[in-house]
C-alpha positions as CSV (number, residue, x, y, z in Angstrom):
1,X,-2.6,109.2,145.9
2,X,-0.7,112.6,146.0
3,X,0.7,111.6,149.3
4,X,1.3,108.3,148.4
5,X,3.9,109.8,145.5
6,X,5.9,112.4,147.2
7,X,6.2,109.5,150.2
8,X,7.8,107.2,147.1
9,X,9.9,110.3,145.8
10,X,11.6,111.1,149.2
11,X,12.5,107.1,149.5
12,X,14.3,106.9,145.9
13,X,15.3,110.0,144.9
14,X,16.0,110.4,141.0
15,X,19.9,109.6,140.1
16,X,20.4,112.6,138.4
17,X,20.6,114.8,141.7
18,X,23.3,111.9,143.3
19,X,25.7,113.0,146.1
20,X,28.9,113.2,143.7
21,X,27.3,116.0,141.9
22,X,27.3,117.8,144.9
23,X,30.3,120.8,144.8
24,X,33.2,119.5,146.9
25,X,34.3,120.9,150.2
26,X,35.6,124.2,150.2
27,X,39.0,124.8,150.8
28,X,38.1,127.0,153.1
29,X,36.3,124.8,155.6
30,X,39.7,122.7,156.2
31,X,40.4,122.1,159.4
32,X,43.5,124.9,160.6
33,X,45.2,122.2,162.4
34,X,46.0,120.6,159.0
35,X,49.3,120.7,157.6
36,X,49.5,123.6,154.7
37,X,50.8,122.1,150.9
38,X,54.6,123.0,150.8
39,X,55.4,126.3,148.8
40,X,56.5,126.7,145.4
41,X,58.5,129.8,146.2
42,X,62.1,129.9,145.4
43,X,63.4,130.1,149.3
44,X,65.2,133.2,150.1
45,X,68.6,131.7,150.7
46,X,69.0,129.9,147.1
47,X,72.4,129.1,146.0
48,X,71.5,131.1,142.9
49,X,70.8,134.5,142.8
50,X,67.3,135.4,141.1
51,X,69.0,137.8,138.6
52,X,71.9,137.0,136.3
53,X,74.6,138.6,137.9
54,X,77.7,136.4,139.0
55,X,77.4,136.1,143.4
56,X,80.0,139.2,144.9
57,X,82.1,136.5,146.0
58,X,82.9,134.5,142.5
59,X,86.5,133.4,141.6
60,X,86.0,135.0,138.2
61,X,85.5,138.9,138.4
62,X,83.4,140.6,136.0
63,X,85.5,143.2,134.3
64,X,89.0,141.2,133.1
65,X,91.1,143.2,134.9
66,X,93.9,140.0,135.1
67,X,91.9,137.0,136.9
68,X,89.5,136.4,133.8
69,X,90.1,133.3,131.6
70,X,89.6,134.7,128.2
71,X,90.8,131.9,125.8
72,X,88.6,129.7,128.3
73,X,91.0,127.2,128.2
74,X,90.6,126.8,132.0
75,X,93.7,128.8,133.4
76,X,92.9,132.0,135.0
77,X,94.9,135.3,133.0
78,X,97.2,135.3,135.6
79,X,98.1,132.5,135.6
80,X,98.6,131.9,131.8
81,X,101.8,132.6,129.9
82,X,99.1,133.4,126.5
83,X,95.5,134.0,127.7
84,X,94.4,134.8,123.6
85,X,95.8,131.1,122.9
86,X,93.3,128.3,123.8
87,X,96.1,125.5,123.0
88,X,99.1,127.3,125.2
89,X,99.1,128.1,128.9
90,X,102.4,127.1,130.3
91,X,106.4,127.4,129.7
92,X,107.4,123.7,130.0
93,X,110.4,120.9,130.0
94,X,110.7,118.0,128.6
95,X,113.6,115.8,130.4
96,X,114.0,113.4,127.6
97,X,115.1,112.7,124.0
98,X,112.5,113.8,121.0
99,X,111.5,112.1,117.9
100,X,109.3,114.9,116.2
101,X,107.6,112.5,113.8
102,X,103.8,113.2,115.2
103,X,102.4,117.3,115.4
104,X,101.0,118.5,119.1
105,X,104.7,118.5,120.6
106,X,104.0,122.1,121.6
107,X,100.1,121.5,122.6
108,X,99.7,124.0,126.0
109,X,103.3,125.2,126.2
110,X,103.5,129.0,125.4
111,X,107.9,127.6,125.3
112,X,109.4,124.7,125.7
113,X,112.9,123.5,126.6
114,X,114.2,120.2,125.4
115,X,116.6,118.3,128.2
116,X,118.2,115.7,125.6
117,X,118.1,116.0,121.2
118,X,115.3,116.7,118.8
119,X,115.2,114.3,116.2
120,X,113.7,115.2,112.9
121,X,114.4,112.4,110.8
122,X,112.4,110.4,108.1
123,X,109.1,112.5,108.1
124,X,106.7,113.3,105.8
125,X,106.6,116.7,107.3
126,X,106.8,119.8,105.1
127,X,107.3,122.1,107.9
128,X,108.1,122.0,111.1
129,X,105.5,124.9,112.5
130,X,104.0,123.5,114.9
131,X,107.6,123.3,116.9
132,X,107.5,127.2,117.0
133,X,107.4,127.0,121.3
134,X,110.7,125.6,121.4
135,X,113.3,127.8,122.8
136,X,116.5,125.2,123.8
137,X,117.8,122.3,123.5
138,X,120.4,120.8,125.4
139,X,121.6,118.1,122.8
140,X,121.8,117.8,119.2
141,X,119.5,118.8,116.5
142,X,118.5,116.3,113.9
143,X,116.9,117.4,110.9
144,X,117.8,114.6,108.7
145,X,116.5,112.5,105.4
146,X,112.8,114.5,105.4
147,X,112.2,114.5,101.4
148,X,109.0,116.9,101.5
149,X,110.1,119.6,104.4
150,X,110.3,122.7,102.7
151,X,111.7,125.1,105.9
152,X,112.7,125.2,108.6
153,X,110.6,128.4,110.1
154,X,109.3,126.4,112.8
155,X,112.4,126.5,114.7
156,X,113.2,130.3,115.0
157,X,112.9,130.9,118.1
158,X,114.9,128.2,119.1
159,X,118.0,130.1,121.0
160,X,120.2,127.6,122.6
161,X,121.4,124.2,121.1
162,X,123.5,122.5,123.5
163,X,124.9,119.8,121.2
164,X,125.7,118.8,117.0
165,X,123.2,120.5,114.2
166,X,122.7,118.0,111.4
167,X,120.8,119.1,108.3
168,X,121.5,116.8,105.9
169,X,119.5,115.0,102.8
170,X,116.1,116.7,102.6
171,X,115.8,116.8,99.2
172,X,113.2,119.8,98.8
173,X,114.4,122.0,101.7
174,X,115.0,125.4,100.6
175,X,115.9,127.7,103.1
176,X,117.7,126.8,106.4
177,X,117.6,128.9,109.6
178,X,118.2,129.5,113.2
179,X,118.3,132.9,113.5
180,X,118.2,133.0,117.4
181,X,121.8,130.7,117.8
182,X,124.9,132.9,118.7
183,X,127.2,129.5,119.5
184,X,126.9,126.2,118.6
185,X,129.3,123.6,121.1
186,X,129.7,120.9,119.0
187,X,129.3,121.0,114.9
188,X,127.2,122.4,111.7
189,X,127.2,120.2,109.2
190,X,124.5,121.4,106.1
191,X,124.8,118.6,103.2
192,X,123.0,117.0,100.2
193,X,120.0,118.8,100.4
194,X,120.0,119.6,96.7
195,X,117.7,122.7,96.9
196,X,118.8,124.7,99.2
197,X,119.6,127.8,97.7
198,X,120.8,130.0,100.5
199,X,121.7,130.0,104.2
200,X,119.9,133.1,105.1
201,X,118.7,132.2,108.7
202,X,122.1,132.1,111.1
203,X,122.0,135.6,111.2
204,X,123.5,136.1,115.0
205,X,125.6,132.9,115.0
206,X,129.4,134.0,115.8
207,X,131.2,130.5,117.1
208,X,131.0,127.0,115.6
209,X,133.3,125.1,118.6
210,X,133.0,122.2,116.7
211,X,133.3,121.2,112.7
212,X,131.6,123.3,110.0
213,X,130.8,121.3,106.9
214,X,129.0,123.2,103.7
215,X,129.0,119.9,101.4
216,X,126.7,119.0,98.3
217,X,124.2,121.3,97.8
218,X,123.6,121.6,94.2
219,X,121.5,124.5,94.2
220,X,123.3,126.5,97.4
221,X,123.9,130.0,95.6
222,X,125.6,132.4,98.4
223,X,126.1,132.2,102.3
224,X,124.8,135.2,103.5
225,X,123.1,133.9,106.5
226,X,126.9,133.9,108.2
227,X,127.6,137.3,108.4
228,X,128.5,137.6,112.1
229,X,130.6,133.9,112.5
230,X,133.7,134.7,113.4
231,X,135.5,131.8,114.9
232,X,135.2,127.6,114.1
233,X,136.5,125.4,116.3
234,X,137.6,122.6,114.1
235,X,138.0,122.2,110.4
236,X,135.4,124.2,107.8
237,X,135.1,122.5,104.6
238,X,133.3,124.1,101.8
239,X,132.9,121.5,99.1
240,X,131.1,120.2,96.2
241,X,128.6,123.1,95.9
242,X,128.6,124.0,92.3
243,X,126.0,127.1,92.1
244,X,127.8,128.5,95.2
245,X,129.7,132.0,93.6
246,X,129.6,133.8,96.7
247,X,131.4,133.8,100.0
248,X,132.1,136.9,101.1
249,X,129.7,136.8,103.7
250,X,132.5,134.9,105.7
251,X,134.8,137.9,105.6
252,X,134.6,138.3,109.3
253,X,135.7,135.0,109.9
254,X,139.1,135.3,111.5
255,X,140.1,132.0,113.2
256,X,139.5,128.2,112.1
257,X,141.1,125.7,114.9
258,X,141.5,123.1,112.1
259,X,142.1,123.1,108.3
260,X,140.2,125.3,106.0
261,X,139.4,123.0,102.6
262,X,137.6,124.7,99.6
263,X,137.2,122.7,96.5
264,X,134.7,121.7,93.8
265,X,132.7,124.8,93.5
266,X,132.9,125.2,90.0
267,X,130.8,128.3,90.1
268,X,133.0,129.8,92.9
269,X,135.7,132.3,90.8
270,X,139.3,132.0,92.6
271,X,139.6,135.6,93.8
272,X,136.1,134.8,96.1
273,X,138.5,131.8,97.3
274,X,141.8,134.5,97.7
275,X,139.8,137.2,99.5
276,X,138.4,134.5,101.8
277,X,141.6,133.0,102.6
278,X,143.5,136.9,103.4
279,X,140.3,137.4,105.5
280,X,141.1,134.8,107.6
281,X,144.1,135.4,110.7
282,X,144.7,132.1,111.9
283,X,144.3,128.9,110.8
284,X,145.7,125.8,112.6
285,X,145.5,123.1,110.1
286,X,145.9,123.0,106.8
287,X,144.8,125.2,103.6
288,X,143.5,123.1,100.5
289,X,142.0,125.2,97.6
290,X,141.0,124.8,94.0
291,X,143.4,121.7,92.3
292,X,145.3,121.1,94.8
293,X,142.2,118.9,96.0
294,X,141.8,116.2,93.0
């Protein structure tokens, strides 16, 4: 009976004790022929190097000796007219006519040259700073019916205007200025812009070829930004300016190509008109002061 069991046993083993239990083959008993799994090492010759130090041969060197970008605005520092300005890189011209109405005119120009006029006319602007990278302009300026600009600081480093200047009927301007201008070709005029209270910013202008024309501005106190204008091409008119009282920054003007008219500046005392008129050597039109221009 014994024998009979152990014979059954050995013909059904129990399922517990089933082949897939057993351990699975060792990896060592593969077969060497096999191929070996690929490696997970990085390769020796990565395009990276395993530290964090830019390759020997980079385009951007790691002190910033001149060849770094440090306003990261793409342009290498020697390449870059302002490499602390992110929104200038370049010194740039523009071969047409400009109508400033919308800002970014000066986006990525460290200066900027205007071939043809710059037109500010109409705008809601209340400055004109973010025109501060011109430097010339090789027509006229327009600045020109802008009822909230308040100055005109934007435009100081403009040196060369190649044609007219026109400030005229912006109502809450109160200072006026181009203090880089030593000669104007064509003319000046400055008129009804009712609170303008001095002309403090022409500081190096010497020549007016064309007209000059100082004409209804109600508030216009003095004219001190003239010291150094010396000659006018055409006619100066100094008119309807009833706070004006003082002119004697226009002493050193000694030649007017056209006639010389000074009326209607009721706050203007007539030895400010006489001293003007002595100061003056030649005159090639006419002289009209005081009552002799009703």
């Amino acid at each position: 009976m014994r024998i009979f069991f152990s014979w059954l046993l050995a013909c059904n083993p129990p399922t517990d004790v089933l082949e897939t239990d057993l351990p699975a083959e060792s990896p060592d008993l593969l077969d060497s022929n096999e191929a070996s799994p690929p490696d997970t090492d990085t390769p020796a010759e990565t395009d990276l190097p395993e530290d964090t130090d830019p390759p020997e041969d980079t385009d951007l060197p790691i002190d910033t000796d001149g060849l770094a970008d440090l306003d990261n605005d793409g342009v290498a520092a020697a390449s870059d007219c302002d490499d602390l300005d992110p929104e200038a890189w370049e010194n740039g011209l523009l071969e047409e006519d400009v109508q400033a109405t919308d800002t970014g005119l000066c986006f990525g120009y460290c200066t900027l040259s205007i071939d043809g006029f710059l037109r500010i006319y109409n705008t809601d602007r209340t400055d004109v700073d973010d025109l501060s990278c011109i430097r010339s302009i090789t027509g006229p300026l327009y600045i020109y019916a802008n009822t909230s600009l308040l100055d005109m600081d934007g435009l100081m480093g403009v040196e060369e205007i190649g044609g007219d200047v026109q400030i005229r009927y912006n109502d809450s301007l109160e200072s006026a200025n181009l203090p880089e201008v030593t000669d104007l070709t064509g003319y000046l005029w400055v008129t009804d812009n009712e609170s303008l209270d001095d002309l403090s910013g022409f500081d190096q202008l010497q020549q007016v070829q064309g007209t000059l024309e100082i004409r209804n501005n109600a508030n216009l106190e003095e004219l001190s930004g003239l010291p150094s204008l010396t000659s006018i091409g055409g006619d100066f008119t100094l008119t309807g300016n009833p706070s004006l009282f003082d002119v004697s920054a226009l002493y050193g003007l000694t030649s007017i190509g056209g006639d010389l008219t000074v009326c209607n500046n009721t706050a203007l005392a007539e030895e400010e008109v006489t001293a003007l008129y002595q100061s003056i050597d030649t005159i090639g039109g006419s002289a009209t002061f005081g009552d002799a221009c009703r």
